[in-house]
N, C-alpha and C positions, 0 to 999 in steps of 0.2 A: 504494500500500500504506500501510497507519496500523497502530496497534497500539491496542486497544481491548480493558477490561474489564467485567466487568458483574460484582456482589455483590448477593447478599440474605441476609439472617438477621438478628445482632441489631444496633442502633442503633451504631453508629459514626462518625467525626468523618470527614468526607472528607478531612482530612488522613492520617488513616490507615490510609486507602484509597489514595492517590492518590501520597502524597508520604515515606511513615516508612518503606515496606517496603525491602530491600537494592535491588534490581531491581526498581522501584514504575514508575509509568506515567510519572511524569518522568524517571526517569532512561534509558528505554525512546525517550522523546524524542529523546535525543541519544548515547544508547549499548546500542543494538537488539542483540539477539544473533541472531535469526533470521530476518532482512529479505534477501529476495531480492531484490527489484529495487529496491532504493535503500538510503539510507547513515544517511538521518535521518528524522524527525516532524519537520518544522519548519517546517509550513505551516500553525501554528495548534492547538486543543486544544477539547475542550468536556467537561461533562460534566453531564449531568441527574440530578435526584434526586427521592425521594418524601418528604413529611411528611405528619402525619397531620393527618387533617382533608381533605386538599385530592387531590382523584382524577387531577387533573395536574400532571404536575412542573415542579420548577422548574430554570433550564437557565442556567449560564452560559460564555460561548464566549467567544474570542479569538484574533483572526488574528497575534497572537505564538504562538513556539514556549510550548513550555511552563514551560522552565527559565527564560526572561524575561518572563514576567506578574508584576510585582508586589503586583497584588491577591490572586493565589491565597496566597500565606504569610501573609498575615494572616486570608482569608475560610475557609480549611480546618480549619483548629481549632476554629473559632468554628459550624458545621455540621454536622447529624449526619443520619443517615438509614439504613435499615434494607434501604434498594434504588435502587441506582445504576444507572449505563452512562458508561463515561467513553472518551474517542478525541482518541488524537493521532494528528497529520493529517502525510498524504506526500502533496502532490496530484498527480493525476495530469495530468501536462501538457496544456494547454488547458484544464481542466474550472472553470477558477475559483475564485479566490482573496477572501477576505475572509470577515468573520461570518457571512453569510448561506450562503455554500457549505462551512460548520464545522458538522461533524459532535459528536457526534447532533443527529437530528432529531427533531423533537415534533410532536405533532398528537391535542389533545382528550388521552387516559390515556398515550399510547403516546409512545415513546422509540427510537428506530430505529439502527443504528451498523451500518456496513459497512467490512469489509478485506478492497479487493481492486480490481478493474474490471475494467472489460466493454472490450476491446481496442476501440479508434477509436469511440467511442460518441458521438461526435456525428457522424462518418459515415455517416447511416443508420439506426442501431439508435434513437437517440434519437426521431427523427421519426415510427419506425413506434410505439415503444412509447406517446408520446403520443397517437398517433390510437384509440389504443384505451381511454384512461381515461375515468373518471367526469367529468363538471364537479367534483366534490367533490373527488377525489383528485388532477385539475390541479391546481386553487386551491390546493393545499396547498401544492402546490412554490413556492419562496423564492428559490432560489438562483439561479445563472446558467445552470443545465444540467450538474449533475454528475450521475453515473451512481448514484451512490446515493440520493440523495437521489429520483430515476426509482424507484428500486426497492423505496424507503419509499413511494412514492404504489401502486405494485402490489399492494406487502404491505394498505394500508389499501384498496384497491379490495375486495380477495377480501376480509379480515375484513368487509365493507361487505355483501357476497353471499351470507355465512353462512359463511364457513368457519372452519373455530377458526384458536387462531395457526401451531397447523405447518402445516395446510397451506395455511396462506396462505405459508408460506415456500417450499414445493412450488410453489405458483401463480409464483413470483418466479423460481423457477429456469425453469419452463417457460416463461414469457415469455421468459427472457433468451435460451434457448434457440430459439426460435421466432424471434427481430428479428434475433438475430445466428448463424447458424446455421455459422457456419464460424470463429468469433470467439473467442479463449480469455477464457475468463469466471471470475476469482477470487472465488470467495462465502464469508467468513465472516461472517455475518449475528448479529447479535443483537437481539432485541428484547423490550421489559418494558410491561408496564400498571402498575406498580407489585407485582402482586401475584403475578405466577409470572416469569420470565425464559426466552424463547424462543430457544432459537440453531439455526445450523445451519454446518456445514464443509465443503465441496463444491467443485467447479472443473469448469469446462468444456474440455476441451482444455489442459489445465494442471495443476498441483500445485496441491493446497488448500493456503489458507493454515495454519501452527498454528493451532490451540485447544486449550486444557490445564483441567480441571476438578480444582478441590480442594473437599473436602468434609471439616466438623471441627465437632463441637456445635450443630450445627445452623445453621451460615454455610455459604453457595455462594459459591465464585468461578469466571470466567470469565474467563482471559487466553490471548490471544496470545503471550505470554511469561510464564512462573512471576513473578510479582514476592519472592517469599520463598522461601526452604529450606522443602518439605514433602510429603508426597506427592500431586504432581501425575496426575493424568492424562490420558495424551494422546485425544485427541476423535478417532477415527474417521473417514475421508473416507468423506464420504456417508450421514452421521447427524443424525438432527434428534435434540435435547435439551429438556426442559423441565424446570424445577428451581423448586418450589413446596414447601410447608410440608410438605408430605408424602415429600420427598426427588427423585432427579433421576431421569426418567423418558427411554430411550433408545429411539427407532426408526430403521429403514432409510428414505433417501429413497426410495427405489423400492421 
């Protein structure tokens, strides 16, 4: 389990995204309020963003917890961006530890964050769901074999096949569904091209994780935990979201 945000609206400094609010993603790090199955984020942080000019983001990760990166208090003020994805990381045991298995993930516009897993995923599920990717969408994956980081190469197979971005989020639950068919599978997925933000809150044989949506002047936020006093609201299990210039657009996964 991890705790992950995503914003879009007006320019802001990733520190005050990430690090000013009461209940901000660093303090979420090491004093979670709504973590079931562990205690902290301490196996690392990342978080990508968009400027203008440039159609892919830039991304920077660290396998310290969040509350001991030193670079970030000086790099987050100095930073600004109009659309984020930020994740601090709980690994899930076995799945690998260091930069490369630090969430989110990037690939060409896109930005990928998952909270949650796929129960014994390299028993099995991992192997089946490889034999069915692209060359494109293998190559992508970086890491040592984490379950997410599987399910950001799914999510880019289907957008690769023509499907928009929900249901390339559909496409990720049916796989995980299909490899691990008896397996409890946690899906809080988010993903961004910079220009809309994609999620979805779901579970297989399990609780979804939180997702909370706040909406104000024309900013979206997306937390697993409120990071500020306002009115939140709670995501739905078994709702894909999209939240674009034109406001946040709700469907049924099924």
């Amino acid at each position: 389990m991890c705790r992950h945000l995503g914003y879009l609206g007006r320019p802001r400094s990733l520190d005050a995204l990430l690090r000013a609010p009461a209940h901000s993603l660093e303090v979420q790090s090491y004093a979670p309020k709504e973590m079931e199955t562990a205690l902290l984020n301490a196996d690392g942080f990342g978080v990508a963003w968009y400027v203008e000019g440039h159609a892919e983001p830039a991304r920077y990760r660290s396998p310290l917890p969040m509350w001991a990166d030193e670079n970030l208090p000086e790099l987050a003020p100095r930073l600004a961006t109009r659309c984020l994805i930020a994740n601090a990381r709980s690994a899930t045991p076995g799945l690998g530890m260091g930069i490369a298995n630090t969430p989110p993930f990037t690939h060409g516009p896109w930005t990928f964050s998952h909270n949650g897993f796929v129960a014994s995923f390299r028993d099995g599920p991992m192997r089946a769901l490889r034999r069915d990717l692209s060359d494109a969408a293998y190559g992508a994956i970086r890491g040592a074999g984490t379950d997410s980081e599987h399910l950001f190469a799914v999510f880019l197979d289907a957008l690769a096949g023509g499907s928009d971005p929900l249901d390339a989020l559909r496409a990720v639950v049916a796989k995980v569904d299909a490899i691990a068919p008896a397996r409890k599978a946690l899906l809080s997925l988010v993903a961004t091209d910079g220009a809309a933000i994609y999620a979805l809150r779901h579970a297989l044989r399990g609780d979804a994780p939180t997702l909370y949506l706040h909406r104000a002047e024309g900013d979206a936020w997306l937390a697993s935990e409120p990071p500020f006093e306002a009115p939140w609201e709670p995501i739905a299990p078994g709702t894909l979201l999209r939240l674009d210039a034109g406001g946040a657009h709700r469907e049924p996964l099924a």
